[in-house]
Gaussian input, Z-matrix of N, CA and C with variables (Angstrom, degrees):
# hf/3-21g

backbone

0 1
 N
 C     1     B1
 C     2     B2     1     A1
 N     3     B3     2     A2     1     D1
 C     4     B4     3     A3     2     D2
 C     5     B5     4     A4     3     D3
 N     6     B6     5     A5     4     D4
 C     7     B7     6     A6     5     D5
 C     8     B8     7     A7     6     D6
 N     9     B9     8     A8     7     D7
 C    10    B10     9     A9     8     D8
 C    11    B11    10    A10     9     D9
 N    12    B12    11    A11    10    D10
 C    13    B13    12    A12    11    D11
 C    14    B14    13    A13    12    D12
 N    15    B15    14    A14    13    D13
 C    16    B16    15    A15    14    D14
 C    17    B17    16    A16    15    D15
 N    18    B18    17    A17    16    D16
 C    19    B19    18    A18    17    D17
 C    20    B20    19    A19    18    D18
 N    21    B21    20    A20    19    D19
 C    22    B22    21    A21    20    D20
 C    23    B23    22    A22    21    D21
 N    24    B24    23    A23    22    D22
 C    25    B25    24    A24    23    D23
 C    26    B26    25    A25    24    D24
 N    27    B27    26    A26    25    D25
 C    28    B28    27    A27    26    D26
 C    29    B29    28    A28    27    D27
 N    30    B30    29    A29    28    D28
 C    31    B31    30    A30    29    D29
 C    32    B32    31    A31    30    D30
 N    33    B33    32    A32    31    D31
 C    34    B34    33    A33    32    D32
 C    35    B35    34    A34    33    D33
 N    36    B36    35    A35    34    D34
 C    37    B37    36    A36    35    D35
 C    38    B38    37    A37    36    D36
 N    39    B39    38    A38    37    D37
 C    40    B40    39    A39    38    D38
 C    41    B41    40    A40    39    D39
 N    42    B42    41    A41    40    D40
 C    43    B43    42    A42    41    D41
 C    44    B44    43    A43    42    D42
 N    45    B45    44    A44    43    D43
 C    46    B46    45    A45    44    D44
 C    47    B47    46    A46    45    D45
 N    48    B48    47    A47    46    D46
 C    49    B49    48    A48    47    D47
 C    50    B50    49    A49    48    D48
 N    51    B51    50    A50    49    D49
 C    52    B52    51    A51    50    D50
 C    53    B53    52    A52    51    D51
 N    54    B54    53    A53    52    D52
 C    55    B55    54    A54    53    D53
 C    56    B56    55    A55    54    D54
 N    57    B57    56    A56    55    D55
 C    58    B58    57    A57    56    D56
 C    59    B59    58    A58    57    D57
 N    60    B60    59    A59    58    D58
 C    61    B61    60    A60    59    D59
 C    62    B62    61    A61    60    D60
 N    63    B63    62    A62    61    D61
 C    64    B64    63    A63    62    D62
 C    65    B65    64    A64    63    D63
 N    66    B66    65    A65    64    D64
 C    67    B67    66    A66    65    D65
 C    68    B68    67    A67    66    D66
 N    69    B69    68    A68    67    D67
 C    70    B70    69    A69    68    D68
 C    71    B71    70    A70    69    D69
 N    72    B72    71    A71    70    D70
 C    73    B73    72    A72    71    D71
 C    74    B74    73    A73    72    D72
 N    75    B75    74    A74    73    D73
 C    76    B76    75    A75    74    D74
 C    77    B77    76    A76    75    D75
 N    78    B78    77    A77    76    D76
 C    79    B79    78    A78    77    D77
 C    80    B80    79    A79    78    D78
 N    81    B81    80    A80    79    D79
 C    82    B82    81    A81    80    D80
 C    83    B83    82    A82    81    D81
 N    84    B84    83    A83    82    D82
 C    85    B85    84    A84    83    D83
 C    86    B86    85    A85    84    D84
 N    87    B87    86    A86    85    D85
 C    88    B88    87    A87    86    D86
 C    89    B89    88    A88    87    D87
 N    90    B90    89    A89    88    D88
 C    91    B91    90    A90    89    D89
 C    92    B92    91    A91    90    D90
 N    93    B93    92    A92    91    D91
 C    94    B94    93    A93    92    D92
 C    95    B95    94    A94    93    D93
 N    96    B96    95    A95    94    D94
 C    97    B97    96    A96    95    D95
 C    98    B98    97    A97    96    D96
 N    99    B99    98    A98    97    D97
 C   100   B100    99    A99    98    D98
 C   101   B101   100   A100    99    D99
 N   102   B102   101   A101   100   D100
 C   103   B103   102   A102   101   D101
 C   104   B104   103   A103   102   D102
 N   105   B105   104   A104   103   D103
 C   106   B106   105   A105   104   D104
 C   107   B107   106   A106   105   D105
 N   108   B108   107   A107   106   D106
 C   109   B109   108   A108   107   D107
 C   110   B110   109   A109   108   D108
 N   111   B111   110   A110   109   D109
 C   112   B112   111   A111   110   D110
 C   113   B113   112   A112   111   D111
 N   114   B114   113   A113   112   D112
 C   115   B115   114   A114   113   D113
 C   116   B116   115   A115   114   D114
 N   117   B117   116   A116   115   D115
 C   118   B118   117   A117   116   D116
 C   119   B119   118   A118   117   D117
 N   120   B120   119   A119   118   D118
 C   121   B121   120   A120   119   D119
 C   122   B122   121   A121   120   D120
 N   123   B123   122   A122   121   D121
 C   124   B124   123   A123   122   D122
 C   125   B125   124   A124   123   D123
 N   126   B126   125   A125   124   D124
 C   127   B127   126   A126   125   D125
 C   128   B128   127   A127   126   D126
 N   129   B129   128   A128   127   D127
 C   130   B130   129   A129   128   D128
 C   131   B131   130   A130   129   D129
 N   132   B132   131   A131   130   D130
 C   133   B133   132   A132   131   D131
 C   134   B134   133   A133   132   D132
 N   135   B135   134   A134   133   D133
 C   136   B136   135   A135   134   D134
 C   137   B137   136   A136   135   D135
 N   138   B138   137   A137   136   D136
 C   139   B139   138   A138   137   D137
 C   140   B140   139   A139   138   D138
 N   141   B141   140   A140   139   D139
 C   142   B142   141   A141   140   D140
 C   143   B143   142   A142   141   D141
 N   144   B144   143   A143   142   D142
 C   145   B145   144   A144   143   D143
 C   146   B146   145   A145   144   D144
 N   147   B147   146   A146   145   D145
 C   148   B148   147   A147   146   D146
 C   149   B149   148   A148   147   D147
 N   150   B150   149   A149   148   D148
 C   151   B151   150   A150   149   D149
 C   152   B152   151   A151   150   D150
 N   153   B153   152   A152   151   D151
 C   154   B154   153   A153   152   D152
 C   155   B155   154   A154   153   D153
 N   156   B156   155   A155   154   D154
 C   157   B157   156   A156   155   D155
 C   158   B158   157   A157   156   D156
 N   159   B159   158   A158   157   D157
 C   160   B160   159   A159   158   D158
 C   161   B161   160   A160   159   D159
 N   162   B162   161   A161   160   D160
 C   163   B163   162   A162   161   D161
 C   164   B164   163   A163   162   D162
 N   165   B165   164   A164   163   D163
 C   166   B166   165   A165   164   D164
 C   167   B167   166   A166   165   D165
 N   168   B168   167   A167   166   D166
 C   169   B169   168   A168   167   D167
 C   170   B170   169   A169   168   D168
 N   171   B171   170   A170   169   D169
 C   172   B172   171   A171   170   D170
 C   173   B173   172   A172   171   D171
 N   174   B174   173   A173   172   D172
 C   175   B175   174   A174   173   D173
 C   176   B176   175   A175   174   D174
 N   177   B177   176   A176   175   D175
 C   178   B178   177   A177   176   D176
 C   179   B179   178   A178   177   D177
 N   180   B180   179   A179   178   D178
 C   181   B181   180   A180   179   D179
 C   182   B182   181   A181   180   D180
 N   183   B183   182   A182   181   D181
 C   184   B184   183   A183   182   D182
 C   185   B185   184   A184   183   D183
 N   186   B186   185   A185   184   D184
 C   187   B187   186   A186   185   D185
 C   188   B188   187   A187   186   D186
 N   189   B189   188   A188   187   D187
 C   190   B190   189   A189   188   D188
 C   191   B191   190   A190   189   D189
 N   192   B192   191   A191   190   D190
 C   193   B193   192   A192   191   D191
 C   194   B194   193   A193   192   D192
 N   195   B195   194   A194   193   D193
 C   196   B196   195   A195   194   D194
 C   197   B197   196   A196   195   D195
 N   198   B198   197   A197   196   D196
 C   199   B199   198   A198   197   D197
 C   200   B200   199   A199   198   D198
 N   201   B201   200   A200   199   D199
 C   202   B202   201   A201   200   D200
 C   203   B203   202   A202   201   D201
 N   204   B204   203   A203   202   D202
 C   205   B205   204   A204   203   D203
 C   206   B206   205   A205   204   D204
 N   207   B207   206   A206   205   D205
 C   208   B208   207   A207   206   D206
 C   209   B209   208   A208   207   D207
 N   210   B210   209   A209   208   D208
 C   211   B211   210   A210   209   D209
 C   212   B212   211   A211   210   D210
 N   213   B213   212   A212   211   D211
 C   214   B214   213   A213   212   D212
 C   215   B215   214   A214   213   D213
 N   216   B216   215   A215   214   D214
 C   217   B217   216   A216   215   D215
 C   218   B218   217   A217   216   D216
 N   219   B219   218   A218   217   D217
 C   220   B220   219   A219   218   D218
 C   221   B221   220   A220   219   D219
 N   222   B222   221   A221   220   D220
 C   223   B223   222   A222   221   D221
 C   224   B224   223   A223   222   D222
 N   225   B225   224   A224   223   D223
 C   226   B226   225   A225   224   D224
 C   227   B227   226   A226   225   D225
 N   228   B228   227   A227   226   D226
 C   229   B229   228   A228   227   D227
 C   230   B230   229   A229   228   D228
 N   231   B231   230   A230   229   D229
 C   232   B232   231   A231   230   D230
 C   233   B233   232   A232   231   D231
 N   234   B234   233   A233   232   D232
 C   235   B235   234   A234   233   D233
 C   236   B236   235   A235   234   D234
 N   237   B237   236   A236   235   D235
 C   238   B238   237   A237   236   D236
 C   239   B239   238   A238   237   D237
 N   240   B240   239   A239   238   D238
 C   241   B241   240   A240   239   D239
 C   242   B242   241   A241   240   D240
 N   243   B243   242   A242   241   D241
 C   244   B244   243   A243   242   D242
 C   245   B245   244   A244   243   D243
 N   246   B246   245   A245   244   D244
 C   247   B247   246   A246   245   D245
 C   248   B248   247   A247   246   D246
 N   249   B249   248   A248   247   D247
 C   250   B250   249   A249   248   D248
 C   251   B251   250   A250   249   D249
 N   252   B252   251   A251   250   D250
 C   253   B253   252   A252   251   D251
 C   254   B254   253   A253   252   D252
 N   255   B255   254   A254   253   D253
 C   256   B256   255   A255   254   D254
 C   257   B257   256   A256   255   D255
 N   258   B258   257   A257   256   D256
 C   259   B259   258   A258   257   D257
 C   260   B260   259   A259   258   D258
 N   261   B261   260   A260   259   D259
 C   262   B262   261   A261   260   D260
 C   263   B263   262   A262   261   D261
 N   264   B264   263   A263   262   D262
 C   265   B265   264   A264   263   D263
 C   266   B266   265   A265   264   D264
 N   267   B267   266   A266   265   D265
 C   268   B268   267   A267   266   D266
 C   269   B269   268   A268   267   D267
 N   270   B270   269   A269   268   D268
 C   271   B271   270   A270   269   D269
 C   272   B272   271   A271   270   D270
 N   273   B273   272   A272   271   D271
 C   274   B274   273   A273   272   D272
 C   275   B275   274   A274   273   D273
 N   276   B276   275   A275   274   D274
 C   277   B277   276   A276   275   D275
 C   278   B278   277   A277   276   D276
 N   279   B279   278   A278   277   D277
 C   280   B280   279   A279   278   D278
 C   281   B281   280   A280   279   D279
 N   282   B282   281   A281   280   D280
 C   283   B283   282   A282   281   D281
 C   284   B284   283   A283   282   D282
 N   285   B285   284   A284   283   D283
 C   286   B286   285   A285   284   D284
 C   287   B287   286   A286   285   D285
 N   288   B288   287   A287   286   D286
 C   289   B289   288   A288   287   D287
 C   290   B290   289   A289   288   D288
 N   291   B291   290   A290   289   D289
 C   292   B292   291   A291   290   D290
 C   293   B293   292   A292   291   D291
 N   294   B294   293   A293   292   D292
 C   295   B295   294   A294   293   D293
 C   296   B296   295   A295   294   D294

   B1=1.4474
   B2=1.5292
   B3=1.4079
   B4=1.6183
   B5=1.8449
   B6=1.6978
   B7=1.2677
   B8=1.8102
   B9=1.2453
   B10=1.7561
   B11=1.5635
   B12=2.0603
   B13=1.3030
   B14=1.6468
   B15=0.6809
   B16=2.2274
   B17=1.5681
   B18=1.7123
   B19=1.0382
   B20=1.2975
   B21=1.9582
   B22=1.7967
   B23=1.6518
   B24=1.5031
   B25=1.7010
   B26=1.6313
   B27=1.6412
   B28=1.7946
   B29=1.4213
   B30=1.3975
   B31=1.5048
   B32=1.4833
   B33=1.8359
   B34=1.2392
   B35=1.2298
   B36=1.4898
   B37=1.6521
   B38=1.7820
   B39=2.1198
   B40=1.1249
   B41=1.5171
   B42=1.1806
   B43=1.4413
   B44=1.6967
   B45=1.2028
   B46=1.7941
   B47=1.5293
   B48=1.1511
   B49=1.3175
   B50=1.3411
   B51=1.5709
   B52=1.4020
   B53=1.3091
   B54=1.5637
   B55=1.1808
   B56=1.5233
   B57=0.9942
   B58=1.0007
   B59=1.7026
   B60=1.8825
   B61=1.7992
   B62=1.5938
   B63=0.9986
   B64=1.2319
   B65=2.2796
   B66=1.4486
   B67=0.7037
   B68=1.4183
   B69=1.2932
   B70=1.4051
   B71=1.3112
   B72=1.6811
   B73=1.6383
   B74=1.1535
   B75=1.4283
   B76=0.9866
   B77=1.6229
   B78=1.7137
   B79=1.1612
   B80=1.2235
   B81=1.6239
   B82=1.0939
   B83=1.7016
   B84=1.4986
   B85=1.3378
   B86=1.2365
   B87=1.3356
   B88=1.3595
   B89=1.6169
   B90=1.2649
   B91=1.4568
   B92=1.6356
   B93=1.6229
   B94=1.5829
   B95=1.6437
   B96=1.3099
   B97=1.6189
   B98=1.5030
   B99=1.4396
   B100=1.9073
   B101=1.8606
   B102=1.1940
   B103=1.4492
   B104=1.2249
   B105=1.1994
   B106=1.2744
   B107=1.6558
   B108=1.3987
   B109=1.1514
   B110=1.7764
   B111=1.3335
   B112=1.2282
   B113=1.5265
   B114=1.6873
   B115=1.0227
   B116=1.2531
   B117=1.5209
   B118=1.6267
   B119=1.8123
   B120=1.3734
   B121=1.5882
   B122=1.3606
   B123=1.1863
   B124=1.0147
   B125=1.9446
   B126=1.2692
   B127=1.6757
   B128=1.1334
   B129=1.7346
   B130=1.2694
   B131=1.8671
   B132=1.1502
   B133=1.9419
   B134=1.2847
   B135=1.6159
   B136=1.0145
   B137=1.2378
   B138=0.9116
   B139=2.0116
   B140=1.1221
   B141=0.7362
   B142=1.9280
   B143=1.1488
   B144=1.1775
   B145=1.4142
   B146=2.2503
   B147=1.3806
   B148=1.6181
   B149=1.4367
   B150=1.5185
   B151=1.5230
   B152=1.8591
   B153=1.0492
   B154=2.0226
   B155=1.0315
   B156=1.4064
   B157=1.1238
   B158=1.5881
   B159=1.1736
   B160=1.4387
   B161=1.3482
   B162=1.3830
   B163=1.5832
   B164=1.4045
   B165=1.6132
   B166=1.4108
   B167=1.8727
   B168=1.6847
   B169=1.1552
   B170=1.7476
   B171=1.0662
   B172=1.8654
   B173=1.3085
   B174=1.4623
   B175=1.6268
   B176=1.5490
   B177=1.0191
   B178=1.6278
   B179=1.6056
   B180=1.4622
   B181=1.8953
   B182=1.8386
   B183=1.2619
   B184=2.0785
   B185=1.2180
   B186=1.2458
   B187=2.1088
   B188=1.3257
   B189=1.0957
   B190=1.3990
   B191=1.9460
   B192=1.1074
   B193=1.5353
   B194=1.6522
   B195=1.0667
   B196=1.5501
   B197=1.6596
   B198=1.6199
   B199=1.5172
   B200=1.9369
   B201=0.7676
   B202=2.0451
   B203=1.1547
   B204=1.6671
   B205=1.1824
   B206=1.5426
   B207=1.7500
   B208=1.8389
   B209=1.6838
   B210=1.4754
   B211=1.8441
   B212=1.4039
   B213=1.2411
   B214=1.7310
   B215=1.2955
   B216=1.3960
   B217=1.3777
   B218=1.1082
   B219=1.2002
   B220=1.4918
   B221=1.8990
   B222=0.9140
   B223=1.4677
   B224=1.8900
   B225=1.6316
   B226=1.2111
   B227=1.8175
   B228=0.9507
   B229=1.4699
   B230=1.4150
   B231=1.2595
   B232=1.0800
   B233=2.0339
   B234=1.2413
   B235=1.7128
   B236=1.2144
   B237=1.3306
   B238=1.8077
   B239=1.5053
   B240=1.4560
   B241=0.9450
   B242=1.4021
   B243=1.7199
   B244=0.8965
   B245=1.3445
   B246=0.9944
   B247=1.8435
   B248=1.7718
   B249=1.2883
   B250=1.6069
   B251=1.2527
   B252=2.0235
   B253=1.5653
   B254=1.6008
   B255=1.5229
   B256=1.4315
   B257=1.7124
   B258=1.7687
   B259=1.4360
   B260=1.7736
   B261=1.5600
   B262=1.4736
   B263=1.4665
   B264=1.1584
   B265=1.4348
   B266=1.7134
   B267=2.0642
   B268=1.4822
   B269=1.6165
   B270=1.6084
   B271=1.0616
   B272=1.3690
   B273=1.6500
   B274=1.3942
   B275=2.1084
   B276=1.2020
   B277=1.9268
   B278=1.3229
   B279=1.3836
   B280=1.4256
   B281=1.6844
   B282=1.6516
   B283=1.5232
   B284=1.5446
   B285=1.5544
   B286=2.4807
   B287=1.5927
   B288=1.5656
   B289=1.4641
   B290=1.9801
   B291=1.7060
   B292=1.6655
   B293=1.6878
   B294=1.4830
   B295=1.5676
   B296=1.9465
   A1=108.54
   A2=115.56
   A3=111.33
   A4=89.21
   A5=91.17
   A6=101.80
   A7=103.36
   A8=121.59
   A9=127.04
   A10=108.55
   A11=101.01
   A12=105.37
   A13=100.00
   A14=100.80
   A15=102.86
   A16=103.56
   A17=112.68
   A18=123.50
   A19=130.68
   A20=79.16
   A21=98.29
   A22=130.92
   A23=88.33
   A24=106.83
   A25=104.39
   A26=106.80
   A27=117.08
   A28=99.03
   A29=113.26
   A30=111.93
   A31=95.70
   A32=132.01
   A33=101.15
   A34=96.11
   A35=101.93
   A36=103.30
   A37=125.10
   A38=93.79
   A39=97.97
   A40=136.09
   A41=111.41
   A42=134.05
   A43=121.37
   A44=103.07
   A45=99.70
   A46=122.33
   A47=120.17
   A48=128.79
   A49=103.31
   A50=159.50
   A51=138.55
   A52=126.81
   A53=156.18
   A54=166.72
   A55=123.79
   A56=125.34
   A57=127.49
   A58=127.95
   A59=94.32
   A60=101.07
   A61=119.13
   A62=116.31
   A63=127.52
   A64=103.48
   A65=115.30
   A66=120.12
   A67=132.40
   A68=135.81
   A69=104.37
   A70=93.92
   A71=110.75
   A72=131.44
   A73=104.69
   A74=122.84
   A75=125.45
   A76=146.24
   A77=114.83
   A78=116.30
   A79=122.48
   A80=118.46
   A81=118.89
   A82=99.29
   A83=115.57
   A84=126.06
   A85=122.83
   A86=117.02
   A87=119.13
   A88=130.22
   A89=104.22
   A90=135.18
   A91=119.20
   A92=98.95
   A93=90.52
   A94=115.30
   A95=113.40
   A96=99.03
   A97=107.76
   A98=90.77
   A99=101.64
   A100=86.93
   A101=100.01
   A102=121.75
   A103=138.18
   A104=150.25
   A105=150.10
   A106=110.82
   A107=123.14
   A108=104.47
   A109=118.53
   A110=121.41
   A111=130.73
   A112=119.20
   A113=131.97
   A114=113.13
   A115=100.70
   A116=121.98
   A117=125.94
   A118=107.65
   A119=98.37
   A120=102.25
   A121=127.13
   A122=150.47
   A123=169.95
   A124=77.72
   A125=109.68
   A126=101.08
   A127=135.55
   A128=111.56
   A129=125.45
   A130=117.40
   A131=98.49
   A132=107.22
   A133=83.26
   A134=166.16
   A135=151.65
   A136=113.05
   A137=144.50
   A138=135.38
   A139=123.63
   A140=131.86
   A141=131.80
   A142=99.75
   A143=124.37
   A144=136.58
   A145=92.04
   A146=97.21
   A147=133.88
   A148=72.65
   A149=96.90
   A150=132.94
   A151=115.41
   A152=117.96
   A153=110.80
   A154=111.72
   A155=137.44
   A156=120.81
   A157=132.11
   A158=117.70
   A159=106.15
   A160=137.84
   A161=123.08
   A162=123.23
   A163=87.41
   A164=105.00
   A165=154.65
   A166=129.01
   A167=99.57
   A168=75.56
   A169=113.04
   A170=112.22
   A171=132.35
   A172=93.96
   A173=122.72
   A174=125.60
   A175=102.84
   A176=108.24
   A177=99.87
   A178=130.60
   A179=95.21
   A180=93.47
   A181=84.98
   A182=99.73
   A183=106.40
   A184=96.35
   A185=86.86
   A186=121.60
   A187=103.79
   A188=109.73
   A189=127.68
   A190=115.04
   A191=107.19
   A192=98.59
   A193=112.77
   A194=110.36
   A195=122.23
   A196=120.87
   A197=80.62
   A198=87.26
   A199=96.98
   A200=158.20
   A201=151.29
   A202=109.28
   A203=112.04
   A204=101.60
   A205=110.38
   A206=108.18
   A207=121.91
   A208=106.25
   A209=104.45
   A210=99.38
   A211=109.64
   A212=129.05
   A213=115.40
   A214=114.35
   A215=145.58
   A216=164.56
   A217=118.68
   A218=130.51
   A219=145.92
   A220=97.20
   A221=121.48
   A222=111.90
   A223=112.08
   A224=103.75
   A225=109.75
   A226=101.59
   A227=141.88
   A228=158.86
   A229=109.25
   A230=132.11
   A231=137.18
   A232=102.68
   A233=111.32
   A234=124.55
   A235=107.84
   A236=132.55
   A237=103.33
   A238=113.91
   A239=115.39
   A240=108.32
   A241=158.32
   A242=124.55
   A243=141.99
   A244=112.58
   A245=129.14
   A246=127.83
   A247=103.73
   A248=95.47
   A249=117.96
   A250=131.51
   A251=105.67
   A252=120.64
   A253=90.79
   A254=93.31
   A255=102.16
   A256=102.73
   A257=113.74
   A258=89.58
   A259=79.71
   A260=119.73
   A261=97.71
   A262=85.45
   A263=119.64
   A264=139.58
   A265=128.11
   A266=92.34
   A267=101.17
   A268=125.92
   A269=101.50
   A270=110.52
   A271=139.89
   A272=128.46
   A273=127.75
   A274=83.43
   A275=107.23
   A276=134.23
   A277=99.46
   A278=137.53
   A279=118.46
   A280=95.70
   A281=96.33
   A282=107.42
   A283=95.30
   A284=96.22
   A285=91.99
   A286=83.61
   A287=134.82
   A288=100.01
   A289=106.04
   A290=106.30
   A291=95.62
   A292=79.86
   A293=134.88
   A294=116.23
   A295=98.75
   D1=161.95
   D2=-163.37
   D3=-58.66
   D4=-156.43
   D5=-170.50
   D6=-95.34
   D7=148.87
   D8=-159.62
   D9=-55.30
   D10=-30.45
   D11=-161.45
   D12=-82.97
   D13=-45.24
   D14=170.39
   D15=-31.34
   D16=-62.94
   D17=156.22
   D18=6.97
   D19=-93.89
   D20=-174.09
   D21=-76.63
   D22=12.28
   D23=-166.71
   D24=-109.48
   D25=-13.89
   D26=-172.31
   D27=53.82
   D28=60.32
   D29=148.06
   D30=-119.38
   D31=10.00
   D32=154.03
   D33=-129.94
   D34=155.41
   D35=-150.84
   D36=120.23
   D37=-73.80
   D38=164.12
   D39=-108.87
   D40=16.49
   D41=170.21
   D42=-139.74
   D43=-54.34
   D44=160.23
   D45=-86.19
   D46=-172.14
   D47=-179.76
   D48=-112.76
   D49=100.28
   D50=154.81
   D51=34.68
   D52=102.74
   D53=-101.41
   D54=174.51
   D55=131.83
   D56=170.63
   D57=-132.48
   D58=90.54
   D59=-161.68
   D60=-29.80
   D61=140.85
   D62=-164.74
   D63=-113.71
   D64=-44.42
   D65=166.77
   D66=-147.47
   D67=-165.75
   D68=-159.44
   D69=-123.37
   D70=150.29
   D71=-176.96
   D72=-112.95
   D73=135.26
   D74=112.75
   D75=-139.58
   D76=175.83
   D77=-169.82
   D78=-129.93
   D79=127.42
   D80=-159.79
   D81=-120.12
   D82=156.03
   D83=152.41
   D84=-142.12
   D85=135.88
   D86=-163.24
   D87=58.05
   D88=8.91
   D89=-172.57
   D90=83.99
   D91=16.45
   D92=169.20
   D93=-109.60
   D94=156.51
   D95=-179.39
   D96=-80.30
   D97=177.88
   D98=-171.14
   D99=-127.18
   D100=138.61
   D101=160.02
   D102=-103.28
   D103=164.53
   D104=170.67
   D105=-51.43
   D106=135.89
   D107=177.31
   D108=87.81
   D109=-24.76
   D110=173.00
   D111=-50.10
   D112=135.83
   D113=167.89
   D114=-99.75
   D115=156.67
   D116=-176.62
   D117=-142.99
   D118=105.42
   D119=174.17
   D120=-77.94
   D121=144.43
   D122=-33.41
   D123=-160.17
   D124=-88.25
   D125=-167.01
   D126=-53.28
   D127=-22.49
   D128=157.85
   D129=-53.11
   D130=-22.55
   D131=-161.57
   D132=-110.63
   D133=-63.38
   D134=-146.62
   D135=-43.29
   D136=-39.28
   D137=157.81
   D138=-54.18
   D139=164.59
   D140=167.22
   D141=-75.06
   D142=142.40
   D143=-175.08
   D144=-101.55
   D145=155.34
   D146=176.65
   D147=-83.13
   D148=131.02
   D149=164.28
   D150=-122.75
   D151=101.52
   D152=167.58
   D153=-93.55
   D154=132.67
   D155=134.61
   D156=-126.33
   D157=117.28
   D158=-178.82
   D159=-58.51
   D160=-154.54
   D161=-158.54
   D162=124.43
   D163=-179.91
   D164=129.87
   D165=-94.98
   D166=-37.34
   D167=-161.98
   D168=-96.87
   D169=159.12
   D170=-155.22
   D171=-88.02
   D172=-23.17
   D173=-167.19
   D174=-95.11
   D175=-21.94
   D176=167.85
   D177=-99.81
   D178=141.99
   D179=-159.40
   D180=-120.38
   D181=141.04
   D182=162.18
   D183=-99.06
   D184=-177.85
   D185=161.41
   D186=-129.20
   D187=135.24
   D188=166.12
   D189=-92.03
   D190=130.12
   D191=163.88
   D192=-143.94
   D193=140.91
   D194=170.14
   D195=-120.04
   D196=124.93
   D197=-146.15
   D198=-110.89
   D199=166.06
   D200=117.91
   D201=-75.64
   D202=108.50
   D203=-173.52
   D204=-95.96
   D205=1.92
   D206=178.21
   D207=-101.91
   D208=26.90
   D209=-174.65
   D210=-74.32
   D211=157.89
   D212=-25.64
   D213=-67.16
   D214=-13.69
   D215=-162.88
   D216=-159.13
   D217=145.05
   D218=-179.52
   D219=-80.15
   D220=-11.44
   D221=-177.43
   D222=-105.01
   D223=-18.52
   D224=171.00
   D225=-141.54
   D226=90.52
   D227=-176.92
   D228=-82.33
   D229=36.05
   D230=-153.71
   D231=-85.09
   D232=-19.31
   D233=152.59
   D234=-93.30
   D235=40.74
   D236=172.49
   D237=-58.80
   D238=-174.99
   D239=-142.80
   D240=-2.70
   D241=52.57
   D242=-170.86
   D243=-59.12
   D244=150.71
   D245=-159.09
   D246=-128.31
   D247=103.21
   D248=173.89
   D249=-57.75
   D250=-58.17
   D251=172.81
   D252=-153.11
   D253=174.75
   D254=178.06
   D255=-164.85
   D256=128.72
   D257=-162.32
   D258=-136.79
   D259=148.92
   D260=-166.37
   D261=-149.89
   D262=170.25
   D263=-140.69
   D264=11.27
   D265=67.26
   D266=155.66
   D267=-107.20
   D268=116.81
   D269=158.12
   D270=-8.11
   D271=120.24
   D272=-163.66
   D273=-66.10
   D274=-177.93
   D275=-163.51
   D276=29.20
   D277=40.70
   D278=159.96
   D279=-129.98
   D280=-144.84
   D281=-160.94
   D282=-135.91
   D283=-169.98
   D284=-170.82
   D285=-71.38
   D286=-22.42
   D287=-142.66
   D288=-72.96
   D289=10.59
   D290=-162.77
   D291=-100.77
   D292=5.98
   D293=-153.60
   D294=-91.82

């Protein structure tokens, strides 16, 4: 089943559909990782963030999307899911820069 914190945050449910990770992500900025639940301000995020994702296999491509799902504020979200970037057919063992 996805991961608990997707979960406990109702991004699955109310933005994804039920999941069951298949391989492993991660996301870095500035060389630190980002977690579920993280808040991330504006100068910290202005670079492209380091994307991993694993696998083996070469035949499978993702999409990436970065979304706010508390826009403009977590107290009034009146944009949730507002759509940041979106980068789509990257290869499972690389990173966004092959998508």
């Amino acid at each position: 089943m996805a991961n608990d914190s997707l979960t406990r945050a109702h991004i699955v449910g109310d933005v994804l559909d039920p999941f069951a990770s298949s391989v492993p992500l991660t996301v870095m900025y500035d060389g630190r990782p980002v977690f579920n639940g993280m808040e991330l301000r504006s100068p910290s995020v202005s670079l492209k963030p380091r994307v991993d994702i694993g696998g083996d296999d070469f035949r499978v491509a993702y999409t990436l999307v970065m979304v706010d799902l508390d826009a403009p504020n977590p107290s009034n979200p009146t944009l949730r899911e507002y759509l940041h970037w979106m980068v789509t057919d990257v290869p499972s063992s690389t990173n966004n820069s092959f998508g």
